[in-house]
Each structure stands twice: as structure tokens, then as C-alpha cells.
NURO-759274 format. One line per 3 residues: their letters; for each residue x negated, y negated, z negated of N, C-alpha, C. Coordinates in steps of 0.2 Angstrom, whole numbers. Atoms other than C-alpha are relative to their C-alpha. Layout:
residues N
A> X:Y:Z:X:Y:Z:X:Y:Z  ...
This chain:
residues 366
XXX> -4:6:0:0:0:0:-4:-6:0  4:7:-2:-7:-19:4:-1:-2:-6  6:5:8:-16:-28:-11:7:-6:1
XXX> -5:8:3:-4:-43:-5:6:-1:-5  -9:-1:6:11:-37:-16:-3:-2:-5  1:4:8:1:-41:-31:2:-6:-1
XXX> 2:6:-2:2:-57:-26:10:-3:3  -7:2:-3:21:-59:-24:4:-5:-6  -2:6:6:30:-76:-33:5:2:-4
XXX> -6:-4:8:40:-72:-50:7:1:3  -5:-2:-2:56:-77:-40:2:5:4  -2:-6:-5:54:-62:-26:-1:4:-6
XXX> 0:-5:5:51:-51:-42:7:1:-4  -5:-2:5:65:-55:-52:8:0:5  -5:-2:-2:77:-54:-37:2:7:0
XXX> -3:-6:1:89:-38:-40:-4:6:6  1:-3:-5:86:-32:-21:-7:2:1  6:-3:0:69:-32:-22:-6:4:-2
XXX> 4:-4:7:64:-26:-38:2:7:2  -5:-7:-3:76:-12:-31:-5:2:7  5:-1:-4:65:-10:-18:-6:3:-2
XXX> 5:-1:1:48:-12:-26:-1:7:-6  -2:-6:8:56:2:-41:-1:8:6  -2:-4:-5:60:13:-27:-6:3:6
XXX> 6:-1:-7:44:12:-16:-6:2:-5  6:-3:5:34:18:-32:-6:-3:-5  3:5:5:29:3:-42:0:2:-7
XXX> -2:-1:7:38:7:-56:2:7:-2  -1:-8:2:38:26:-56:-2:1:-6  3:0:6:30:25:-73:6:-1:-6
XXX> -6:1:5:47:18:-81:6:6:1  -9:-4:-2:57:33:-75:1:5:-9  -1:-2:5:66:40:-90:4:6:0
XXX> -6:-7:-2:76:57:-92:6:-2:-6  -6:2:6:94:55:-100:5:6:2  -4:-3:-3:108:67:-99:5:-2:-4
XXX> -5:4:3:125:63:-101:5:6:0  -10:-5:-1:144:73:-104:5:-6:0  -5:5:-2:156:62:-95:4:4:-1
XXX> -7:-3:3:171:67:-105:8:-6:3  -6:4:0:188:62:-102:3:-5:-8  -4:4:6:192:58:-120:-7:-4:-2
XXX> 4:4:2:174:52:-124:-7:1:4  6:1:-3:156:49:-116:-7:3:-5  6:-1:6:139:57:-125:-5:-1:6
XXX> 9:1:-3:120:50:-118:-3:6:-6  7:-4:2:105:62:-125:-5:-4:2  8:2:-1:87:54:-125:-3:1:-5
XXX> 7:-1:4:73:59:-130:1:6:-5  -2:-1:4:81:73:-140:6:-2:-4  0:2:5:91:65:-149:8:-3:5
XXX> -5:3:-4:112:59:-146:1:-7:-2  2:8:-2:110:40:-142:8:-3:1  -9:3:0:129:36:-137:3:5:1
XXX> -9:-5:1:144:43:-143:7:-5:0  -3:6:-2:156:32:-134:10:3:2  -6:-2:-1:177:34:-131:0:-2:8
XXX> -1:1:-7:180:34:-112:3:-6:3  -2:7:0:188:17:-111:-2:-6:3  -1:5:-3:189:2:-101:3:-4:0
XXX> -2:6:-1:195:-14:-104:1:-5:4  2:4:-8:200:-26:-87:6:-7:-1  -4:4:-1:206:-42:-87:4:-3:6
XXX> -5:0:-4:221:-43:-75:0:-7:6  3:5:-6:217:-59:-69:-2:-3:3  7:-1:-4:201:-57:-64:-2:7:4
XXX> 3:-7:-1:198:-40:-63:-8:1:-2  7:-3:3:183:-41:-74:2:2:-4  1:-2:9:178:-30:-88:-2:-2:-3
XXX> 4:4:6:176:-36:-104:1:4:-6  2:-4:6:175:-21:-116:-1:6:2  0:-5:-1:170:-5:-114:-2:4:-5
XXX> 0:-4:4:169:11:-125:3:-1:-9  -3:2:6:172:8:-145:5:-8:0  -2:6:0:176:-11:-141:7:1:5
XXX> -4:-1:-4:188:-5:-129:8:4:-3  -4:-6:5:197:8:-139:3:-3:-5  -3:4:4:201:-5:-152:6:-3:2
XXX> -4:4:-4:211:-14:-138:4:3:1  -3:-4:-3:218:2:-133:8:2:-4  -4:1:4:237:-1:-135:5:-5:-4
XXX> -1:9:3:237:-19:-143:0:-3:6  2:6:-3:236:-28:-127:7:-4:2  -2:5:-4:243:-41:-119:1:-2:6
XXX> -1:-3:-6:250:-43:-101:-7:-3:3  5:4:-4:235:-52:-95:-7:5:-1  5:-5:2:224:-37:-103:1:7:2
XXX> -2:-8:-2:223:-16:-98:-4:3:-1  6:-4:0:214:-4:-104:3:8:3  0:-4:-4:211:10:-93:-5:7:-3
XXX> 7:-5:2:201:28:-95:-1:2:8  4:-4:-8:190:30:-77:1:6:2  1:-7:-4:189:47:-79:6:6:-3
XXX> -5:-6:0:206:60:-78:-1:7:2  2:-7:1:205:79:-82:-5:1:4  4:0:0:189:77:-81:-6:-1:5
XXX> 2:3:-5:184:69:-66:0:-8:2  -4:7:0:183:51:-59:6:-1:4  -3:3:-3:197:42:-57:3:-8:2
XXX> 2:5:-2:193:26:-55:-7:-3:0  7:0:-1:176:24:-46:-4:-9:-1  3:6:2:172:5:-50:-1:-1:-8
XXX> -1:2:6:176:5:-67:-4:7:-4  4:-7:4:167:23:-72:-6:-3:2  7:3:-3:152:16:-62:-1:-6:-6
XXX> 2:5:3:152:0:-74:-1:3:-7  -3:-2:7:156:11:-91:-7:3:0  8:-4:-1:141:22:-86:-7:-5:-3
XXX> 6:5:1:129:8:-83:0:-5:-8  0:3:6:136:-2:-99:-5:3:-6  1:-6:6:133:14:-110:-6:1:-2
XXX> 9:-2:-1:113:17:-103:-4:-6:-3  2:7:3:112:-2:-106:-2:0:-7  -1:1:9:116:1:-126:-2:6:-2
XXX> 6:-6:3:103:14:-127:-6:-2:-3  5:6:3:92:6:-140:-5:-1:3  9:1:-4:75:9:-132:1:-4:7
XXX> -1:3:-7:83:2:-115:1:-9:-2  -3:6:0:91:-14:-122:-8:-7:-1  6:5:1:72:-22:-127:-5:-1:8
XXX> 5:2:-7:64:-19:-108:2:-5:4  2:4:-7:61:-32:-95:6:3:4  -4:-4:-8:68:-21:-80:3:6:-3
XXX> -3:-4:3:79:-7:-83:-4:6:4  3:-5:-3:71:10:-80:3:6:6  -2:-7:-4:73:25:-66:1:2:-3
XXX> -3:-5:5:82:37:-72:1:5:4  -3:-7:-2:82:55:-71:5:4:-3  -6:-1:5:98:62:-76:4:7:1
XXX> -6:-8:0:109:79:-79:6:-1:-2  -8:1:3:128:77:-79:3:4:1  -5:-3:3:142:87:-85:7:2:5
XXX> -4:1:-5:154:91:-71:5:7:-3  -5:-7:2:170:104:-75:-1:4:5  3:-6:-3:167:121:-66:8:1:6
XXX> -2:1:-6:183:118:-56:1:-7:5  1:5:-3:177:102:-47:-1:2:7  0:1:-11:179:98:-26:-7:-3:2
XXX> 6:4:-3:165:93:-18:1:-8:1  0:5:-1:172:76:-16:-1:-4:-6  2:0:8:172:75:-35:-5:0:-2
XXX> 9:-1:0:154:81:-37:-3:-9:2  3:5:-4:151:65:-23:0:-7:-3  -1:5:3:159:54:-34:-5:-3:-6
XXX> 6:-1:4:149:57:-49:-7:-2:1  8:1:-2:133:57:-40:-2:-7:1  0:6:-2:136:41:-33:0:-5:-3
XXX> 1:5:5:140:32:-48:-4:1:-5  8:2:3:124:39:-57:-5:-2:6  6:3:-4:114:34:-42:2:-8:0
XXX> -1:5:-1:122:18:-43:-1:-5:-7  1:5:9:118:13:-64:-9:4:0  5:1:-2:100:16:-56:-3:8:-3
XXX> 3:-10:1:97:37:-57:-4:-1:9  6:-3:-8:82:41:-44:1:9:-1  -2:-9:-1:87:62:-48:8:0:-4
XXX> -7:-4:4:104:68:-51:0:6:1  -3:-8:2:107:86:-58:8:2:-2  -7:-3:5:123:92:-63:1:6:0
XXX> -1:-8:2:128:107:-71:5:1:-3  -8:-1:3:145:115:-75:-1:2:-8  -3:1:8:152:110:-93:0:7:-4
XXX> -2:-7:6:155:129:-99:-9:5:1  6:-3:0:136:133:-95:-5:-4:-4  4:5:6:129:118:-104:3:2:-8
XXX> 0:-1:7:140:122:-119:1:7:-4  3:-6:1:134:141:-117:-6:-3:-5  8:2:3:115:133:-120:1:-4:-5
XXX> 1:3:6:121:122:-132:1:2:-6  -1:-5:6:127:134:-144:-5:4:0  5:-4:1:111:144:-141:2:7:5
XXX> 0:-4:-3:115:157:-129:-4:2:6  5:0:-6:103:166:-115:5:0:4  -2:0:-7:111:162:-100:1:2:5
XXX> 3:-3:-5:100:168:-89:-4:7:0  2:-8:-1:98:186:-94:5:4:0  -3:-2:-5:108:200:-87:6:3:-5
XXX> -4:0:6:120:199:-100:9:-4:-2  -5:3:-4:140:194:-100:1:-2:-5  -2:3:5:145:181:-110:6:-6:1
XXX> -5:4:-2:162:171:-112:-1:-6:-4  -2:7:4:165:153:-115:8:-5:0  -6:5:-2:181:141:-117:-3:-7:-2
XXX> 1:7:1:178:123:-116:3:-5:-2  -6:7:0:191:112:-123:1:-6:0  3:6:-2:189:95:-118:5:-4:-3
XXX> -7:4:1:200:80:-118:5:2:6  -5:-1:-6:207:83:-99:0:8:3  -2:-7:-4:203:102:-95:-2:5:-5
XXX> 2:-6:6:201:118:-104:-5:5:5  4:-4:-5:186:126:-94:-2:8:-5  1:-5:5:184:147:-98:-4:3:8
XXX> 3:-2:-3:172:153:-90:-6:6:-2  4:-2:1:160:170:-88:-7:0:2  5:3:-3:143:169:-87:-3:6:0
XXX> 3:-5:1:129:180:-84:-5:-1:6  7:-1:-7:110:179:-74:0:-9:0  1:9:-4:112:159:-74:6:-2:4
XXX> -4:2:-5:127:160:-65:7:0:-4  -8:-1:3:148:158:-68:3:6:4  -1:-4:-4:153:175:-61:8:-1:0
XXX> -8:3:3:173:171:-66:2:-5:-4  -3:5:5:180:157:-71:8:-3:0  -8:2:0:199:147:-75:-3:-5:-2
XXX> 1:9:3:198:127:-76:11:-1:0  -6:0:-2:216:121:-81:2:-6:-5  -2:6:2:223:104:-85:4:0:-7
XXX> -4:0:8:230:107:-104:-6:3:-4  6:2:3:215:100:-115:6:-3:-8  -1:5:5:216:87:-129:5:-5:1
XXX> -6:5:-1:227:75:-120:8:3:1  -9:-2:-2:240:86:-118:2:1:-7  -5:-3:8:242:92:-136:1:-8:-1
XXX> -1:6:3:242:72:-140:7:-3:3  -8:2:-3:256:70:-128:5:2:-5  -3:-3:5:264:84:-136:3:-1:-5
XXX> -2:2:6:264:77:-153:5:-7:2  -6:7:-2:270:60:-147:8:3:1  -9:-2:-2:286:69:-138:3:3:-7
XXX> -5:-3:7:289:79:-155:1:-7:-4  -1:7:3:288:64:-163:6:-6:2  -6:2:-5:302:56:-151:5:2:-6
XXX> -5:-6:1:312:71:-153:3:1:-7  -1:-3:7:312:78:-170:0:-5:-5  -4:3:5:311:60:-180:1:-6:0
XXX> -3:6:-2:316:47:-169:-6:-4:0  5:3:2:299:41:-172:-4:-5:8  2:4:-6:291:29:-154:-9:0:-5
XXX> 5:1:2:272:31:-159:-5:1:6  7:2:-7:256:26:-147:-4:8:0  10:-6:-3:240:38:-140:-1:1:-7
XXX> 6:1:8:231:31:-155:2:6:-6  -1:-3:5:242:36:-168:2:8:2  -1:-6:-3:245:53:-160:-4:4:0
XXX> 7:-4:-1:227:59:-159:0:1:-7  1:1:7:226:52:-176:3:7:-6  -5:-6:3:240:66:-182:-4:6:2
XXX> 1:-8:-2:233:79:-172:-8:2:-2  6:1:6:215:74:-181:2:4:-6  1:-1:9:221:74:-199:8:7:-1
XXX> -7:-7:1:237:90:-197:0:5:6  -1:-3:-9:234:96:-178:-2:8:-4  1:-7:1:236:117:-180:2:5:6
XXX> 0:-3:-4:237:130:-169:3:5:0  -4:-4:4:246:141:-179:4:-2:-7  -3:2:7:258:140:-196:-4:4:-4
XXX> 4:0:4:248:150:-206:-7:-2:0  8:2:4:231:144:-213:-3:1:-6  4:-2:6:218:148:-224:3:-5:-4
XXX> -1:9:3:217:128:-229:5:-3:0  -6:5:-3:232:118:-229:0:-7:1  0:8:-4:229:100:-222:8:-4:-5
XXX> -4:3:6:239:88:-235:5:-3:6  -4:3:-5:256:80:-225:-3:-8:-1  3:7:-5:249:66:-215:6:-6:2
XXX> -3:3:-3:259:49:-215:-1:-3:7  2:3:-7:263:42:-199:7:-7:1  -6:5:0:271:23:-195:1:-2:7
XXX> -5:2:-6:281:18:-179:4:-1:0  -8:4:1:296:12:-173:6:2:1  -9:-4:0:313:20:-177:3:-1:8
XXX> -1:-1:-7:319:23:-158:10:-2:-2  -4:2:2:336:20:-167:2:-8:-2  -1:5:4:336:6:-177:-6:-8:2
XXX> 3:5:-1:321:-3:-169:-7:-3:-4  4:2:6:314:-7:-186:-9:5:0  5:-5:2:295:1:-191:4:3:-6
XXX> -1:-3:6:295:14:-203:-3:6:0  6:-7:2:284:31:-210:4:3:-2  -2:-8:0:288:50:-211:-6:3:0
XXX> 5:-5:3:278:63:-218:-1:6:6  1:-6:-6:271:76:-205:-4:5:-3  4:-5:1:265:92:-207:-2:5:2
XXX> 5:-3:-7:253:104:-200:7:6:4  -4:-6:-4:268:118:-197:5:-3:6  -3:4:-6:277:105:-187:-3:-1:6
XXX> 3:0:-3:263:101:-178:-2:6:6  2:-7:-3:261:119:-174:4:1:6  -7:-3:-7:278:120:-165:0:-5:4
XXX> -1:3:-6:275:104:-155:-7:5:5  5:-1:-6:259:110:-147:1:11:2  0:-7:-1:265:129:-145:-1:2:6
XXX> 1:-3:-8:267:129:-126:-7:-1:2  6:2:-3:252:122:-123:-5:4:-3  7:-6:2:241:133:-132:2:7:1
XXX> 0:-6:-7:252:148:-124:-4:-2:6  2:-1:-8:245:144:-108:-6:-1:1  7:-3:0:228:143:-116:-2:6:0
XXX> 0:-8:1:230:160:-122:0:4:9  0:-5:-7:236:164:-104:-7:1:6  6:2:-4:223:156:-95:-7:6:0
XXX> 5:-4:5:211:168:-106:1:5:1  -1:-6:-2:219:182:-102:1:1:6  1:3:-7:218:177:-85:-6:1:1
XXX> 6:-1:-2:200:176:-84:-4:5:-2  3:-4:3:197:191:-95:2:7:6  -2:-5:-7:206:201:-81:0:1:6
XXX> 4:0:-5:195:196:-69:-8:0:0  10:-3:0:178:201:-76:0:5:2  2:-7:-2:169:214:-67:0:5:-9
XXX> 1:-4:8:169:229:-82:-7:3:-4  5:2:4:152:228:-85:-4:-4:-4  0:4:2:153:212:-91:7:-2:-6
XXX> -6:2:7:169:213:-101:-2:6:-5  1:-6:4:160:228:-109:-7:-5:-4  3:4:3:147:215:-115:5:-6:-6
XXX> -5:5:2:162:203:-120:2:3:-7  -2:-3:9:168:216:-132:-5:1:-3  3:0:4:152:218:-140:-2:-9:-4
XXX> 1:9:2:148:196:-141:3:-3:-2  -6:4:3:165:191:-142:-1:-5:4  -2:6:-4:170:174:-136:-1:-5:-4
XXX> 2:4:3:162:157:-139:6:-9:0  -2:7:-3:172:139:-141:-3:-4:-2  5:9:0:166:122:-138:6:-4:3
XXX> -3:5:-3:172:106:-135:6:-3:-7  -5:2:4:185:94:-145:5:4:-4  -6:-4:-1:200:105:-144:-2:6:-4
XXX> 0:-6:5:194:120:-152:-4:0:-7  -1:4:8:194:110:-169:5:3:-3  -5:-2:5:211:114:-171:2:8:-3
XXX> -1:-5:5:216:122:-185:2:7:1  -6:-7:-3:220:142:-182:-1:2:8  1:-3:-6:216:141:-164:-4:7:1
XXX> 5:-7:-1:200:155:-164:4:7:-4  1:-6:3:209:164:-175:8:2:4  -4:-3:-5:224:165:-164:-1:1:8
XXX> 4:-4:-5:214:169:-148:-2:7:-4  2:-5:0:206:181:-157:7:8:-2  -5:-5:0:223:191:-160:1:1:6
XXX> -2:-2:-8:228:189:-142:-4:4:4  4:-4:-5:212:196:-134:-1:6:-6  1:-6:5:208:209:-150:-7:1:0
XXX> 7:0:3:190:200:-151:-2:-4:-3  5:3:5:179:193:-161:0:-8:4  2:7:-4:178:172:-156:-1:-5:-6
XXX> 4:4:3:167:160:-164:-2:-10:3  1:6:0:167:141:-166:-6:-3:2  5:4:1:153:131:-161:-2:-3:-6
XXX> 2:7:6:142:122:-175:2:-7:-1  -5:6:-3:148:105:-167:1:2:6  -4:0:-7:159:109:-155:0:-6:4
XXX> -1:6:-3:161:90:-150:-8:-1:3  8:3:-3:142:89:-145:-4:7:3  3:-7:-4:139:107:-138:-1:-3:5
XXX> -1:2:-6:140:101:-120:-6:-4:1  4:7:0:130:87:-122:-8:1:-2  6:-3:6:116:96:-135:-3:7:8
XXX> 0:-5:-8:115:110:-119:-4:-2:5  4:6:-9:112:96:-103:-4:-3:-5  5:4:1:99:88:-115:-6:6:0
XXX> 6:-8:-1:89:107:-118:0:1:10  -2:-3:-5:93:109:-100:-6:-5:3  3:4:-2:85:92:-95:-7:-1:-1
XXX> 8:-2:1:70:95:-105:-5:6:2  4:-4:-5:65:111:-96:5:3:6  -5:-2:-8:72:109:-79:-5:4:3
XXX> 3:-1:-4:59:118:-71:4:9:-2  -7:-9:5:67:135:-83:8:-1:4  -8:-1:-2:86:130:-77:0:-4:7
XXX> 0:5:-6:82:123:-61:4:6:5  -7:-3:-3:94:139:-53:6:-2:-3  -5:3:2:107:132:-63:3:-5:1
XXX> -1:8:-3:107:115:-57:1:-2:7  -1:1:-7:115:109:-43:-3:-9:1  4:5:-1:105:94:-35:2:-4:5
């Protein structure tokens, strides 16, 4: 390269286009960093350096009559529900995908922003990165992904399907000739998938996650005590009562909850309890089971013959609630085991994953 570049004046440096240039031409190859992300529908996790760095709620805040954002992630989610007509919060990415590609593209780039070590540099760094994609994504999907980490400045994009990261994140060998099952419960999709050799030999992706049990409670809450309650308080219930059966070891103390009488107009609270909760989300966790039993009756039988010795792994938000493992585990008549943090398997997985990509580089789609 010419010596004359050294020699180039402050303002061609500090313009975007060009720094974007001279980053890209292998000036600043030195500042490339490795990050990996799980772009979640209900919430966003970074990893750097070991270590999880954001843990952000999927949210976007847009002012209506501009169409800029002005909050994103935690500062957003506060907003979420309270606004005003001039204000909208939005979540970019639906069952598990993007569905609004300007707004995930700014969410992303905000998030890598408010990564402590990043916010004190001059230039923002190249980024090498491994992102969390659901196992039944389109190609067109994948595209969109790709292009909104190459657009919050990724020089490498990897992706690896979500039920293979939160195999590795929970400790599992992957890639030896070995069959093992996962469910994935997310915010937007329930991914079950088998693994074996580094591969997904069979898998079920199916849109009844965490946003649906939250719907669920909402409509019971309707229905059963005239009650009109948001998202928010919704999640909230199905946080401090959410069950997945009526018996429990523990019994979760009744959870009040305040909104507005659908009759009368007025606010007012009602005691909730986890057995109620059980009976709003019943459909939906039937047709996890089914799912499950779907996928289990599509393993080759050399691999379900592993399954019955290993038993069945869950990860992801969803398989918090209460009584869920222990009612899989009657439906199939095996043994299924909790992740340690379900909420950050995925994410704990694409970070070991990113650390030695040259080990999981059959795993990675590029």
C-alpha cells in the first residue's frame, strides 16, 4: 500500500465512508473483536470476552413523527405500553426472526455500542460475530440477519442454529456419534431438535413460546375475572405464578394483579393463582408435548435408543415454568433435565462456540 495514506488530513479520516474504507482495506484489522449474540424475540444477549455483556429486552421505541428511535432495549421496555399517540414501541424481531429490518439493524448496533470496552474507543471496531438463528429459518431470513450484522460493522458472520448452541451451552458433546435431544423455549418459538455428529438429524420449530403463554394469561384474565391487563403485567404473572401443571412440589404464594374492570371501567386487583394459571396455558403446552412427540417419532432408532439412556435437555426462558420438565417427562416416560440458566444457555453455547471456531467450524453456517 502507498506511504501517501499516512499522510491523509484528519477530516478524510473522520469521514464515515472512508474510515469504512480504510477499516475494510486492512488498516484497522487490529481492532477486529469477536462478539456473539442470541437475538431473542423476548430479549437480546452479547458475550465478549467470555463474559455476558448485554442482557437487553428486544424493544424499540420510534417516534411517530419522525420515525426516529429514541430508546432502545431496558429504556424502551419501560415505555412499553405507557405511550402516547406520538410514541410506539415495537419488538423488530417476531418468532424469532426479523421483522422489522431498519429497526433490528439500529437495536443491534445500539446494544454493541453499550458494550463497556466499545463505548471508550475512538472508531468502533470490526467485528467477528456468531448469531443465534431458529433451526426452522428460510433462507431469506438467514439474509436478513446477515445483513443487519454486516451492517452494525461485522467483517465475519457465523450463525448457528439456537437448539445446537444451547446443546453446547449446557455442556453437551455435539459432535460425537452420539443422540441427544433438546427443546428450546424461547420468547417466539419452541425449537426441539436431535442432534448427533455436529449435525440436527430431526428437528420441530413451532410458534408457541413465551409469547403465547403471555397472551394466554392475558385472555384468561379477560375471561375468568373481567380483568383488561397489558403484556407487561402478564409476563409479570406468568414470572411470579406461571405453571405448567396443578400439582407442585413448591407452591408459588397468590400473585396480586391490578387492571381495569372490563365491566365497570374502574382499576381494581384480584388474587391469582398458579392452578389457574395452569388452566389458562394448558393448550399451549399440549402442543408442546405434541410437538415432542412429533419429533421423538422421527428419530432414526439408533438415536432414540441414546435418547432413552440421556434423556431430554431444556433451555431457553420457557422452560422455567413451573412443572413443565416434570410434565414432559410423564408424556415421553424419560428422564428431562433443566438447564443451570436456561435464559443464557444459547447465548453461553455461541460464545464457547466463537471461542473455538476452528473446533465447530462444521457447525457454522457462513
Amino acid at each position: 500500500m502507498k506511504t501517501e495514506w499516512l499522510w491523509l488530513p484528519p477530516e478524510f479520516v473522520t469521514s464515515n465512508t472512508n474510515f469504512y474504507y480504510l477499516q475494510h482495506m486492512g488498516w484497522f484489522s487490529f481492532m477486529t473483536e469477536d462478539i456473539a449474540i442470541d437475538l431473542g424475540t423476548a430479549n437480546t444477549l452479547i458475550t465478549y470476552q467470555d463474559k455476558v455483556v448485554v442482557d437487553s429486552p428486544s424493544i424499540v421505541a420510534i417516534d411517530r413523527r419522525t420515525g426516529q428511535i429514541i430508546a432502545v432495549g431496558q429504556e424502551a421496555r419501560q415505555m412499553h405500553g405507557k405511550t402516547h399517540e406520538n410514541i410506539k414501541t415495537i419488538r423488530p424481531l417476531k418468532d424469532g426472526v426479523i421483522a422489522d429490518f431498519e429497526a433490528s439493524e439500529h437495536m443491534i448496533r445500539k446494544l454493541i455500542k453499550s458494550i463497556p470496552d466499545f463505548e471508550k474507543r475512538l472508531f468502533p471496531p470490526s467485528l467477528r460475530m456468531v448469531v443465534c438463528i431458529p433451526s426452522g429459518i428460510t433462507e431469506v431470513e438467514k439474509r436478513a440477519v446477515k445483513d443487519s450484522a454486516e451492517r452494525a460493522n461485522a467483517k465475519e458472520v457465523y450463525l448457528i442454529h439456537e437448539p445446537m448452541a444451547a446443546a453446547i451451552g449446557i455442556g453437551v458433546n455435539v459432535l460425537e456419534p452420539k443422540g441427544n435431544m433438546i427443546i428450546d423455549i424461547g420468547g417466539g418459538t419452541t425449537e426441539i431438535a436431535v442432534l448427533a455428529m455436529g449435525g440436527i438429524v430431526c428437528d420441530k420449530s413451532i410458534k408457541v413460546a413465551g409469547d403465547v403463554f403471555t397472551n394466554d394469561i392475558a385472555l384468561f384474565m379477560r375471561a375468568q375475572h373481567n380483568l383488561y391487563v397489558g403484556e407487561r403485567t402478564a409476563e409479570n404473572i406468568k414470572i411470579a405464578v406461571g405453571a405448567a401443571q396443578e400439582e407442585l412440589d413448591e407452591i408459588p404464594e397468590p400473585y396480586p394483579v391490578q387492571g381495569r374492570d372490563l365491566l365497570s371501567g374502574k382499576p381494581k386487583q384480584v388474587q391469582v393463582t398458579h392452578t389457574e394459571i395452569a388452566r389458562a396455558l394448558e393448550k399451549s403446552i399440549t402442543r408442546v408435548e405434541d410437538a415432542v412427540m412429533e419429533a421423538l417419532s422421527n428419530t432414526p432408532p439408533e438415536l432414540a435408543a441414546d435418547i432413552y439412556n440421556s434423556g431430554i435437555y431444556l433451555a431457553g426462558g420457557g422452560s422455567m415454568l413451573r412443572g413443565l420438565h416434570k410434565r414432559i417427562s410423564t408424556k415421553t416416560d424419560l428422564p428431562v433435565y433443566v438447564a443451570e440458566d436456561p435464559l443464557r444457555a444459547v447465548v453461553r453455547g455461541t460464545g464457547i462456540v466463537l471461542k473455538n471456531i476452528e473446533h465447530f467450524k462444521t457447525i457454522l453456517e457462513s
